[in-house]
N, C-alpha and C positions, 0 to 999 in steps of 0.2 A: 464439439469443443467441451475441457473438462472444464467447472468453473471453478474462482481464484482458490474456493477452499479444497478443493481438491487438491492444490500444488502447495500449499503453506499445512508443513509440518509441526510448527510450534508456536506457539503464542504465549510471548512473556507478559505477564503482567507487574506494573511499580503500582506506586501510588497515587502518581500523575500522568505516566505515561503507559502507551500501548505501543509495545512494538510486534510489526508481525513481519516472521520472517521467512523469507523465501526459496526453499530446500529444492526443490525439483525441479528445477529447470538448468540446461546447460550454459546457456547466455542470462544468468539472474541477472547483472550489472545492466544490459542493452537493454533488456525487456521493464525492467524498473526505471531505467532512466525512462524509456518512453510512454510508461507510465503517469511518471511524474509534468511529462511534458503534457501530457493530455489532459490530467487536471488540471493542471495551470492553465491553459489555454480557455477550462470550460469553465472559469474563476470558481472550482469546487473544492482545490485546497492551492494551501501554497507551504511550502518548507518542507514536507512532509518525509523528505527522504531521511533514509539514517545517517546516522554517523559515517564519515569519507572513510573511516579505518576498520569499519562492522563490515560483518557481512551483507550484502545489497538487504536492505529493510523498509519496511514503512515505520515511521516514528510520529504518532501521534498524540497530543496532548489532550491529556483524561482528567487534567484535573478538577478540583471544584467548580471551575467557572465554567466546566463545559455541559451541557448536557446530554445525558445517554442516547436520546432520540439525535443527536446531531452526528453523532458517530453512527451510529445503525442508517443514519443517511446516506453516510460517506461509504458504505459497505457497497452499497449496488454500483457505485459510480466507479470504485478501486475494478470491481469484475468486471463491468464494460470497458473499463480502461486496458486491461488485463488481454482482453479478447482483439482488444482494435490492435494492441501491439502485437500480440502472437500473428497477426493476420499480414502485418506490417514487417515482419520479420524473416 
């Protein structure tokens, strides 16, 4: 199994937020939805999807009040999430 950064071809960055998004795969929408559903489930994020009219993404919040270690958290958890749905698919 490749992992998530293996299939995520670009990473935008703002000011406040981090969006990463999802190029390689043929089912991006089903495989992020289930994504999204397995963090949720494992209270690790919550809202995190993009925008309904973006391409399938993760949309995370980078601004001041967050901190860098809490995002570099969320990185290992997005990849096992990544892994449980291709499995699931």
């Amino acid at each position: 199994m490749k992992s998530l950064n293996y299939y995520i071809k670009k990473m935008l960055r703002m000011t406040s937020m981090v969006i990463f998004k999802n190029s390689g795969e043929t089912k991006q929408r089903e495989i992020m939805n289930e994504i999204f559903e397995l963090l949720y489930k494992e209270n690790v994020a919550y809202d995190i999807n993009g925008y309904p009219k973006a391409p399938p993404s993760f949309r995370i919040w980078g601004g001041g009040t967050v901190e860098p270690e809490d995002v570099n958290a969320l990185l290992p958890w997005i990849d096992w999430a990544y892994g449980e749905s291709k499995a699931n698919l």
